[in-house]
N, C-alpha and C positions, 0 to 999 in steps of 0.2 A: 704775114709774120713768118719768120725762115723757123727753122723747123729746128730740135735741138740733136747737137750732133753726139755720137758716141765716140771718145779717141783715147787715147791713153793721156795721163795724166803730165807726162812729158810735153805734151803738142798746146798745154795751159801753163804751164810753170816751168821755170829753172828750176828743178832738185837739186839739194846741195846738200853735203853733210859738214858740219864744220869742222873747225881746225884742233888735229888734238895738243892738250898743251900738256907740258910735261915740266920737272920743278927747274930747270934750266931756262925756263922760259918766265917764272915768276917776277924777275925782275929783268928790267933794260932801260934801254931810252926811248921806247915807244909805248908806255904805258897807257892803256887803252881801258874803257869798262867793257865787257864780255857777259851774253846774257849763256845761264846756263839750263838743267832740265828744273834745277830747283827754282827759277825764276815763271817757268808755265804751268800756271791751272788753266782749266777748262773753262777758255775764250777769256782771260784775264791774266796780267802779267804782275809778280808780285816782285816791287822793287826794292824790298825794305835791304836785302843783303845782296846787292850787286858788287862782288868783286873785280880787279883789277889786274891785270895780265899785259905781257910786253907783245905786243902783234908789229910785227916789221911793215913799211910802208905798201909793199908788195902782198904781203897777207893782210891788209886794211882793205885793198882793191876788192881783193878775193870775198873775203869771208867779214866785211862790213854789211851792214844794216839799212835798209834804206826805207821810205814810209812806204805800208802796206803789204811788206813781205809777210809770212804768217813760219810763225815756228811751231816743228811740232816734235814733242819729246822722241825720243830713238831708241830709247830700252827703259825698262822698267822691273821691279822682281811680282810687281803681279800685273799679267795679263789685262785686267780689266780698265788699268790705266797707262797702259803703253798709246801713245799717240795724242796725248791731251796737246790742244794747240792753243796758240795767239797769235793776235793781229800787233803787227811791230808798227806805233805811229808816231815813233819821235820822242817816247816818253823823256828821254834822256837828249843830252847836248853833246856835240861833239862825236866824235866816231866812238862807233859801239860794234863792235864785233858778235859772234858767235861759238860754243864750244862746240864739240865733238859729239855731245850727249844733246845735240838738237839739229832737224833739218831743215833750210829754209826752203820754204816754197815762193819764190819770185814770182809773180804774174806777170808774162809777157803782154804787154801793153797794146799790144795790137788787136786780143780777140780774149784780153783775160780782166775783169773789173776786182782788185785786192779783197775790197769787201766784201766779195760774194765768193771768194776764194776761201776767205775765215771763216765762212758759215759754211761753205760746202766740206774744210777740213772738220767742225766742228760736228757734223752729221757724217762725219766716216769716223770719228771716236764715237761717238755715244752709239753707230749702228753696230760697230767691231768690223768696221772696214782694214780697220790697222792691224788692230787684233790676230785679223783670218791672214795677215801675212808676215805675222814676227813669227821668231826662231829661238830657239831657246830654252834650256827648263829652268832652272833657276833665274836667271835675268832672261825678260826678254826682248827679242831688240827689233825695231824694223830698221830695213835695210834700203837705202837710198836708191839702189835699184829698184825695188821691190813696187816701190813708192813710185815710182817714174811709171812700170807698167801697170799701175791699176787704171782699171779700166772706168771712165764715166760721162756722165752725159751733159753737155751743159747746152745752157742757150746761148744765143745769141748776146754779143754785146751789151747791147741796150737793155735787154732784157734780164741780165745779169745785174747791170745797175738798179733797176725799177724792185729788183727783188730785194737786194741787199738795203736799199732804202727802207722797203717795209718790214723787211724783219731788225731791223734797227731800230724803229719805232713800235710794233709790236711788241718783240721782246724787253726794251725799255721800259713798255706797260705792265708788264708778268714780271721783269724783276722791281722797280716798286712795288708792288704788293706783297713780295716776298719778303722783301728788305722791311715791311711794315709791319707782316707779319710774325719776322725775327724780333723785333724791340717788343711787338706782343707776349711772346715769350719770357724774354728778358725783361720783363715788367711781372711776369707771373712768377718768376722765378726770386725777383726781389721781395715782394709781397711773402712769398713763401716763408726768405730769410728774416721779414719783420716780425711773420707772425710767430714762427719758434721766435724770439726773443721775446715777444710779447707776452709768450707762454709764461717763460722761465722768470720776466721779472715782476709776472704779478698784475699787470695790465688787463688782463684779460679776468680777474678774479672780484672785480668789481667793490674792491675796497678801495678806499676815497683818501685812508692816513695811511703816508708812506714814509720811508725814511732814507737818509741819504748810504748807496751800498758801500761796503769796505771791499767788496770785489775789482777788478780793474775792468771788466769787461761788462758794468751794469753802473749803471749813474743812482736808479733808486729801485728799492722794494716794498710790499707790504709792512707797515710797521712790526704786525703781528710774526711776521717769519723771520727764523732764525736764516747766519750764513756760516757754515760749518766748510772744516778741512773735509773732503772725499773720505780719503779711509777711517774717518770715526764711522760713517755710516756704512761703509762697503767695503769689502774687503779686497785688496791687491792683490792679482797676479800677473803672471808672464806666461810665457812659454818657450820653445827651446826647437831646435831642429834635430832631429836622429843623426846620426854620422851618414853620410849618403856612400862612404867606402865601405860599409858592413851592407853588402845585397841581400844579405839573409836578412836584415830587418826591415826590408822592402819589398818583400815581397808581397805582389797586389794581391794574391787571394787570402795575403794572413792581413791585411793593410786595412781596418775595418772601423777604427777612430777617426771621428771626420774630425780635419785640423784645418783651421783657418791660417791661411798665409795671404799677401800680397793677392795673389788673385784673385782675390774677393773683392777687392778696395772698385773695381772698374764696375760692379755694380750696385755699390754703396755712393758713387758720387753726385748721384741727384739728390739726393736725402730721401728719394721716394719709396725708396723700403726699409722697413722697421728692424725685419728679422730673418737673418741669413738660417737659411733652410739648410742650404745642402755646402759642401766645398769640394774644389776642384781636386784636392789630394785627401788622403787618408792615410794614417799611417798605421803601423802593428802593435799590439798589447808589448813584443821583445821592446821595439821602439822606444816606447813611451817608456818603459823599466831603466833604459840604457843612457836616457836622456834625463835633462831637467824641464823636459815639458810634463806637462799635469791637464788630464781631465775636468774640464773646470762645468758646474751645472748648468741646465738650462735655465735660462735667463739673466745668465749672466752677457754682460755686458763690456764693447772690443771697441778701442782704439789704438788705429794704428798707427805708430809711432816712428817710424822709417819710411823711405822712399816718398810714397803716398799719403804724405801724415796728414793729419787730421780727421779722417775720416772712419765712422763709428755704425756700430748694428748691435744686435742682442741677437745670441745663440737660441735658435728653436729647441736643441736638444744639446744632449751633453757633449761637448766639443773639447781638443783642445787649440791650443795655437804655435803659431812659431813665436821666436827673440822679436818681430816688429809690432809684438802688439801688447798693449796693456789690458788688465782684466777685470772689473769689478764683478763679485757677486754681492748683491745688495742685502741688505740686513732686513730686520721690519721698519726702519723708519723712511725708506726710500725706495719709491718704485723704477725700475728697472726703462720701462718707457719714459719716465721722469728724466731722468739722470741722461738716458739720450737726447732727449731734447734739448739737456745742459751743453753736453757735447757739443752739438750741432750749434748750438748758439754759440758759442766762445769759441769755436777753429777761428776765424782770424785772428783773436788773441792769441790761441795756442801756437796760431803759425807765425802770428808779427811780432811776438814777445818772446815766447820761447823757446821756437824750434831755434837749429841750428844748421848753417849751413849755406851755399851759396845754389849748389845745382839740385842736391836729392838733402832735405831738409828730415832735422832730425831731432825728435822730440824725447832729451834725457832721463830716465826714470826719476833722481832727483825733483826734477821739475815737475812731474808725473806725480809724485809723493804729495808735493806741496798745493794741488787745485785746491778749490775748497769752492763750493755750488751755494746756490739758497736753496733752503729747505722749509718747505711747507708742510702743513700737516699733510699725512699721509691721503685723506680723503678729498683732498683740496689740489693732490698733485693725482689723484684719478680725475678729477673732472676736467683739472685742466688739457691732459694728456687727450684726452673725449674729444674736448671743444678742439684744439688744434689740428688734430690727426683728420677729420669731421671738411675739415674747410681744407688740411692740405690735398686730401683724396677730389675734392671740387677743382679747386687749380689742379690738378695732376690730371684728371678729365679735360681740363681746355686745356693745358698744352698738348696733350696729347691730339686734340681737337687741330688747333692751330697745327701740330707738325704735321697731321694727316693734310691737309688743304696746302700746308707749300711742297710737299711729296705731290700730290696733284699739279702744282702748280709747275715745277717742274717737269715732268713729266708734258705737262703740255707745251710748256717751252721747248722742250727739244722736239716733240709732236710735227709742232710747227717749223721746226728750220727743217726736217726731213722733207714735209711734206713740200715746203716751199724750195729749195734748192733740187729737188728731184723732177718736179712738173706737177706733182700730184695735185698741187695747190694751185689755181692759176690766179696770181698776185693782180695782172689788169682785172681782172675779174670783179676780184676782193676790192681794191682799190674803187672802181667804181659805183659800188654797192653802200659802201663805206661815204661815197661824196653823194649820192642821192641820199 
């Protein structure tokens, strides 16, 4: 068996960088599809937005497509994903070009096998092969040159096929499992959204007479529970942002009211936390004097009504907020965990009926005014609040469960292209162990 040789990456591939296109170039009579950096993740091509671009017949020759080339991105603003590559096989009909922001790697056919090209670029992203030679602070780019002199080792012909053969069937095996263990997830996470509803209409409360609800977002309830407007039980508020042109009432060491804004929502979107502890800003006692924001109590209760709408917590301590959020503090006939669970049950209503808007959806305080929940007796929405929370923290342990295992699983997926495109792994080896 020949031995594996070390050459620059030149002496295995055409390098190429593609063609830049500029808005003179949007339209002509050679209209062409063009794949771009947004069309490559990592070893998978995403086609849903392929654009269209005029490439002249002589730029078709050039900077066309052909099966088995591998693209791989050219610059990026973080590091860690500069270089994600794909394997080019035709997905598309007719001539398909390349942009500027991707560089094709050709396999010379004499001594280069395509497929084992896509895994050997795919094991120089995930090792930071690419990484260790882009430029750049803010964007970073790698450089066609750059790319030509890296230095690596391949095998022999045949042996390049025998490889890319079994990590194609390998890895085929580690992504169904992942993919199975994704709709795992997405199954936990459904369960999740049944049983807050379950909560809220009474299902879980083991009465047998129910009656038809005048809510829009409940078909039926307990006979015995009332369905009340929100503010008979709780009381509304908002909050407001300080003028951010007065620096005097920003200043961080007088800044000591924690106030919920917008960046809270990102870890509010599981539902798997009840109650925002802390916030990323705080603002000053001048602040809050200067403004129509208000200190609102603990346990009161935040939907946010802008950008990120829908999505709800309960203040641990005394908080206030900015203009995207609405406020309940609950009175004695409605518990504070209760009333979140209402929340969380009815965002698709809040978002399919009355937000507004096409890109950043927005939920009007009118509409805001007019919710109305069921209401249970007070001692009958602690138990309930018990049982739900009880079973989400069990799902919230298996998905955690499950995401740890395809973290593993990944992890071993790339394991194995490193080890098997570098030598480490000797695939005849495996291969024959595998058939005894």
């Amino acid at each position: 068996m020949k031995a594996w040789e070390e050459r620059p990456l030149r002496t295995y591939a055409d390098v190429r960088l593609g063609r830049q296109r500029s808005p003179q170039n949007a339209d002509g009579p050679h209209m062409v599809r063009y794949m771009r950096a947004a069309n490559v993740k990592d070893g998978a091509l995403d086609l849903r937005d392929v654009k269209r671009m005029n490439f002249s017949p002589e730029e078709q020759d050039v900077f066309s497509l052909s099966f088995g080339d591998v693209l791989v991105t050219e610059g990026s603003g973080s590091l860690s994903s500069v270089g994600a590559s794909a394997v080019w096989r035709q997905e598309l009909s007719g001539v398909v070009c390349f942009q500027n922001t991707l560089i094709r790697l050709r396999p010379r056919s004499d001594r280069t096998n395509g497929p084992f090209l896509g895994w050997w670029a795919r094991h120089a992203f995930a090792d930071g092969l690419f990484a260790a030679i882009a430029t750049g602070a803010n964007i970073h780019h790698v450089s066609a040159e750059r790319v030509r002199d890296l230095r690596m080792v391949f095998p022999p012909l045949g042996a390049q096929r025998a490889i890319a053969d079994y990590l194609d069937a390998k890895t085929a095996m580690v992504d169904a499992l992942i993919t199975k263990k994704r709709r795992q997830i997405e199954l936990v996470r459904e369960r999740r959204t049944s049983l807050m509803m379950a909560g809220v209409d009474g299902q879980l409360s083991g009465t047998e007479r129910r009656k038809a609800s005048s809510l829009d977002w409940l078909d039926s309830v307990p006979e015995d529970w009332s369905e009340v407007g929100l503010t008979l039980v709780a009381r509304l508020g908002s909050g407001h942002t300080p003028s951010r042109r007065r620096d005097d009432w920003w200043i961080e060491s007088e800044c000591t009211i924690p106030w919920i804004t917008t960046g809270e929502v990102a870890r509010l979107r599981s539902d798997r936390m009840e109650y925002i502890e802390e916030t990323r800003e705080n603002i000053s006692p001048v602040g809050l004097e200067n403004s129509a924001a208000e200190v609102h109590p603990a346990g009161t209760v935040v939907l946010c009504r802008t950008a990120s709408a829908g999505y709800s917590g309960i203040m641990r301590s005394d908080m206030a907020t900015s203009q995207d959020f609405a406020a309940w503090t609950c009175g004695p006939l409605l518990r504070p965990r209760f009333l979140l669970l209402c929340l969380r049950a009815m965002r698709n209503d809040l978002l399919g009926r009355l937000a507004m808007g096409s890109t950043h959806k927005t939920i009007y305080m009118p509409d805001i005014q007019s919710l109305r929940i069921p209401l249970p007796p007070v001692q009958e929405q602690d138990e309930i609040v018990e049982v739900v929370w009880r079973r989400l923290d069990r799902d919230g342990h298996m998905e955690d469960l499950l995401t740890r295992q395809i973290d593993l699983l990944i992890e071993r997926r790339q394991a194995l292209i490193t080890a098997a495109v570098t030598g480490e792994l000797d695939v005849s080896d495996s291969v024959t162990k595998e058939a005894s």
